[in-house]
N, C-alpha and C positions, 0 to 999 in steps of 0.2 A: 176553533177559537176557545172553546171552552178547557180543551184538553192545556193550551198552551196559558191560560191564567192561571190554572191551575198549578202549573209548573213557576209560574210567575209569584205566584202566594209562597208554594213550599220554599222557593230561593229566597225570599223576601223574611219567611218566618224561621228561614236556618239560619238567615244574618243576624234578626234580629237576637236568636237567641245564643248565636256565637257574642253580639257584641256583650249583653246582658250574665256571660259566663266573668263569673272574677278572678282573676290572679289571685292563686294563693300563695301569699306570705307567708306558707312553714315550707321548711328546705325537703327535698325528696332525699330521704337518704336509701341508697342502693351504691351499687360498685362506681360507680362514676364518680371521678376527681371533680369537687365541686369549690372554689375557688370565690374569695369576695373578699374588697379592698374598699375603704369607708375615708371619710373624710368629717371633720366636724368643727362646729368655730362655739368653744365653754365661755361664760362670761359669769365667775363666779364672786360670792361674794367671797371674802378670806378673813379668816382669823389665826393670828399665830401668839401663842403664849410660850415664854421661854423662862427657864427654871436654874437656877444654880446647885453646883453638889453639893448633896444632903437634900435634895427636892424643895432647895429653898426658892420662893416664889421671886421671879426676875420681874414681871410687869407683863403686858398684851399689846397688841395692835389690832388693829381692825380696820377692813375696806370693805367697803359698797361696790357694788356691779359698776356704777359707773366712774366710783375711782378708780376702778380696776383697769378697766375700758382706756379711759385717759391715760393709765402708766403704761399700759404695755405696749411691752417695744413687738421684738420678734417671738411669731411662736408657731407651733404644728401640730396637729392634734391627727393622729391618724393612725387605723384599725386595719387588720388581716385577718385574713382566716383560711385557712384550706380545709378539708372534708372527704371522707370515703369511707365508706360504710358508717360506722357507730363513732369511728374515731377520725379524731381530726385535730390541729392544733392551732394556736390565737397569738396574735401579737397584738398590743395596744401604745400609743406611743403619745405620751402631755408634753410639752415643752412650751416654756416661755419665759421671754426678758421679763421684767419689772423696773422701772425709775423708781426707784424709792426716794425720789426729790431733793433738790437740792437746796441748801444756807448758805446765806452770806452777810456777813456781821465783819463790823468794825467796830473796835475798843480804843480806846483813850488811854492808856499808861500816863501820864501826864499829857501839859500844854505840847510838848514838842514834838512826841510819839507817839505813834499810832499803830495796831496793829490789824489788818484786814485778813480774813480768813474765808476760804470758800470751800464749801466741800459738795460735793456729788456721790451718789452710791446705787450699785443695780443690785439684784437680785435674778440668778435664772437659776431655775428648775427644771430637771426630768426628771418623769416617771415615767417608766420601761419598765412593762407589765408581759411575760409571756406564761401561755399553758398549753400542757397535754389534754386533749377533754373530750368524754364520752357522752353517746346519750343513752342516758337513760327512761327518755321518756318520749314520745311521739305517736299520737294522733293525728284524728280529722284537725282538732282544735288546741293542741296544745306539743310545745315541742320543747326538751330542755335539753341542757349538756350541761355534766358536771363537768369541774376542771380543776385540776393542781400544777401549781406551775411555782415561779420567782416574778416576786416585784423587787427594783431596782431604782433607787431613788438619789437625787445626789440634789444639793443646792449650796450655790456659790454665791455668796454676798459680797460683793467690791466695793470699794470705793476710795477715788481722789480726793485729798487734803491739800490747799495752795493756801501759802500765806505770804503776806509781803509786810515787813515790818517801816515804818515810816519815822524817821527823823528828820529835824531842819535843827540846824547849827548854821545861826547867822544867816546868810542868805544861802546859803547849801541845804540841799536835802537829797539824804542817805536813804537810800531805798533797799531792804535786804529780804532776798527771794527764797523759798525755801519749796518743793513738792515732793508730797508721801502719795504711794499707795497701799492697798492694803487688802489684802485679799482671804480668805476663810471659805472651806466647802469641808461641809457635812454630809455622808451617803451610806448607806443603808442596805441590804438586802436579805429581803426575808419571803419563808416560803407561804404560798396562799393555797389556800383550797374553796372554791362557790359554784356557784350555779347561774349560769346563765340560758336565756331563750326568749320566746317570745305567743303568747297566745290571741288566735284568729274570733274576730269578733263576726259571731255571725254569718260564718261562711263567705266572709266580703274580704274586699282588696286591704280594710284596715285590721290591725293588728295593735296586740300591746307589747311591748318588749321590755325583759327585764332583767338585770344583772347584779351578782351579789357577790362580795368575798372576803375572807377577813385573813389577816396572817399575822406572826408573830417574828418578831429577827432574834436573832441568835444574842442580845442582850432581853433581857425580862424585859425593858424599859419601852424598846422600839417595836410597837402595833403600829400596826396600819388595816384598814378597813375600804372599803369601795361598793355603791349603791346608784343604782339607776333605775329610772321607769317612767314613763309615757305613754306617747300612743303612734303610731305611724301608718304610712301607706304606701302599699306596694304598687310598685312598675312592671314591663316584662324585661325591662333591665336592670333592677336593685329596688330601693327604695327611699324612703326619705321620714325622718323619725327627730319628733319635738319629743324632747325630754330632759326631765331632772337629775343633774347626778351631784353626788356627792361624796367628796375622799377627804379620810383622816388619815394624817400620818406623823409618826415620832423620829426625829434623827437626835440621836444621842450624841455623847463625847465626853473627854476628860473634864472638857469645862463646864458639861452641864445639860442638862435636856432641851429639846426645843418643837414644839408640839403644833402640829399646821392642818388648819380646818379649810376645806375651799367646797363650795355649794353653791349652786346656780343651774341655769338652763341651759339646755346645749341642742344644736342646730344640725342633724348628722347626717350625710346622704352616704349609701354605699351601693356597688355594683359591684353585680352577681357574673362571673364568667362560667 
């Protein structure tokens, strides 16, 4: 009896301290192809300031988290990775509609005419960020990878113009139709070099994760920048990671500069194959 509680305690205190062992959240890096595909919902605030040639100041915009929320239409925010040994390479992928809202105004020309106008306009953006990246660094506690790669940015701004002009002659009225569209896209690509990873708090399942990179496009004009960091917690399938990022970036052109701020919190789960 004695012999078999004994055997009952060891089973009891191997489980307990299987279950009390943590996942750790830094990648093992050795010969194995190590594979991970992420997913995430940004809801940023955005600022954009646009510039005329000669650096002359054109005016700003500005939206709030939940303007933003409210306008957007479609979007995709979604990360890769693959890994073996020190090297390994990244893809990063933003995409989203914008409503930039719509007018509707009616003018007077005189008593008889009238002229009704409505317009509507979107805005989409990608950013398609890829890198080659090494590590450089990895511990018990702490694990980084440099990376140089191309970010590749483009933004398409549209929009519908309807108008219908209104006359009455007599008891007639002359109704005259008219629709524009109108379309413009800006895009960019420029090389980036940073540092990303992530450091283990603690010898526990939570971790901080952190990403940095700045690059310049083949005009002086066109910087862009990219920054993130939180906190997260790992699975034996991936994990799941609340944090802050924030991207700067400049699309130039004949007509002028045009400079886009977006920062806010992001939501991101990924899984480890």
């Amino acid at each position: 009896m004695k012999s078999r509680f004994c055997a009952l305690l060891m089973l009891s205190t191997c489980a307990m301290v299987s279950q009390a062992q943590s996942i750790n959240p830094l990648p093992i890096v050795d010969d194995e192809v190590r594979y991970s595909v992420g997913v995430s919902a940004w809801s940023p605030a955005s600022k954009t300031s646009s510039f005329l040639a000669n650096n002359v100041y054109a005016g700003s915009t500005q939206a709030s988290i939940p303007d933003n929320i409210q306008r957007t239409g479609g979007f995709a925010m979604i990360n890769a990775e693959a890994h073996q040994d020190n090297w390994g390479v990244m893809a990063d992928l933003v995409y989203w509609q914008v409503n930039n809202g719509s007018t509707n105004t009616t003018s007077y020309i005189n008593k008889k005419t009238s002229v009704y106008e409505s317009q509507g306009a979107n805005t989409d953006q990608t950013i398609l960020s890829g890198a080659l990246t090494y590590t450089v660094f990895n511990d018990d506690a702490l694990y980084a990878d440099a990376l140089f790669g191309v970010r590749y940015i483009s933004s398409t701004t549209s929009a519908n113009v309807n108008s219908v002009i209104t006359t009455t002659q007599g008891k007639r009225v002359i109704k005259q139709a008219a629709t524009g569209y109108y379309s413009a896209t800006q895009s960019e690509a420029s090389p980036i070099i940073g540092l990303k990873g992530r450091y283990r708090i603690n010898e526990s399942e939570w971790f901080l994760p952190f990403y940095v990179d700045v690059g310049q496009g083949f005009d002086a004009d066109n910087l862009t920048w990219q920054a993130l960091g939180g906190v997260g917690y790992a699975f034996s399938w991936g994990d799941v990671a609340l944090t802050y990022r924030a991207m700067y970036f400049e699309l130039g052109g004949s007509q002028g500069l045009t400079k886009y701020s977006n920062y806010g919190p992001q939501l991101g789960i990924t899984i480890n194959f």
